[in-house]
N, C-alpha and C positions, 0 to 999 in steps of 0.2 A: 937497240940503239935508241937515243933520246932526241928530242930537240930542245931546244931553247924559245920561248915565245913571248915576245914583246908582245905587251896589249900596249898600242896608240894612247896618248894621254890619259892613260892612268898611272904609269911609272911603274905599274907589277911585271915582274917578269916568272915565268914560271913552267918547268922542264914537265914536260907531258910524252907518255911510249908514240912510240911510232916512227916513221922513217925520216931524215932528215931530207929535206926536198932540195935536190940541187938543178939549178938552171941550166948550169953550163952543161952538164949532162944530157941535161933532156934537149938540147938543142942539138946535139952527137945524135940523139935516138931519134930526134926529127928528122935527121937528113932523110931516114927509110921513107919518111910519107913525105918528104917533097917531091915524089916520083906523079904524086895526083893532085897533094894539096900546096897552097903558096900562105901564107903568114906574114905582117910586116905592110909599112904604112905603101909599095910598092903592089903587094897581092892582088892579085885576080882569081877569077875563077878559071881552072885548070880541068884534068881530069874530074875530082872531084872542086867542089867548096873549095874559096879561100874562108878561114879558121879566125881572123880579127872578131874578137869580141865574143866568141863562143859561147862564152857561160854567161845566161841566164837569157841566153839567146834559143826562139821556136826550133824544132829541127825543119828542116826544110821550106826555110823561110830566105834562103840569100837571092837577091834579084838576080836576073840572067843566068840562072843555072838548074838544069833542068833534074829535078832529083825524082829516084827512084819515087811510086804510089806509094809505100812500103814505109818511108823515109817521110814523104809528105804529110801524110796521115799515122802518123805516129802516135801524135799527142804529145811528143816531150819535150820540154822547157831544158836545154841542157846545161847541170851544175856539176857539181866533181863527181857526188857517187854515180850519177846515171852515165856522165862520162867514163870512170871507172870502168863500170860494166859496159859501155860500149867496147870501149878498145882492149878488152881483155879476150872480147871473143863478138864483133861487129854483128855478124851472123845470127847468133843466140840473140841477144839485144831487138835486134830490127828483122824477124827474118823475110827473104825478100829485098834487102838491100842493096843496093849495085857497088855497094865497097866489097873489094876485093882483099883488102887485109887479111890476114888469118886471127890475128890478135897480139898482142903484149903479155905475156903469162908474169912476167917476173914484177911483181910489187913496186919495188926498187923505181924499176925506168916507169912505172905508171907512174909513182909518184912524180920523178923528176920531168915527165913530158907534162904533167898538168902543172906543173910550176912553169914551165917555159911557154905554155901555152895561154897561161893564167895575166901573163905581163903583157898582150896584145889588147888593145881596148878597143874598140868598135870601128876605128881610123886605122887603126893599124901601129899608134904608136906607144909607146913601153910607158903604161901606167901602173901610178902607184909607188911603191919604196919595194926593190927585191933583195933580199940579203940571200950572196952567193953561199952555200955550204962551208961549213968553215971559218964563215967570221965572225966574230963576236959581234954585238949586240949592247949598244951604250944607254944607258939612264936619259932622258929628255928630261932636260928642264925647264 
């Protein structure tokens, strides 16, 4: 499968391999971690973290919530690939962690949960331009 990739004010568009990232999916695939995490200008800290703003956010840096030593001293600044491998297998990543997940195996829903995850900004509300799966992509002028 391809996608489609608007660059922002340069008017190139240009089809690159890899999986097409769908939101509304990965908000399907979210429901399984609403059981600890919450997301959304509403979020709190729950079981685990609330997730607003994740990427390029410390790990074990959210006030009021008391995360695993393991978690805390990590060292990792979280962006897609280290996300990637977090939630493909939580455990391997951090071991020691008190996430209970088992992981994401399938690409596909990696991809579309860090699209859905990607559109939360640090408040909690949908930053940025998300284009759903599926729709075309118009010329700015």
């Amino acid at each position: 499968m391809r996608k489609l990739v608007f660059l922002l004010g340069t008017g190139i568009l240009t089809i690159v391999p890899g999986y097409a990232q769908d939101v509304a999916s990965g908000e399907k695939i979210f429901v399984q971690c609403k059981a600890c995490h919450q997301i959304g200008e509403n979020a709190k800290n729950a079981i685990g973290p609330m997730l607003n703003g994740l990427f390029g956010r410390k790990a074990g840096m959210i006030e009021g919530y008391s995360y695993s030593p393991a978690n805390k001293n990590s060292g990792i600044t979280w962006d897609e690939a280290t996300f990637r491998e977090y939630i493909k297998d939580p455990k391997a990543k951090i071991p020691g962690t008190k996430m209970t997940f088992p992981g994401l195996k399938d690409p596909k829903q990696i991809d579309d949960i860090v699209a859905y995850l990607k559109q939360f900004d640090a408040t909690g509300k949908k930053a940025g331009i998300v284009v759903p799966a599926g729709s075309k992509l118009a010329k700015v002028q």
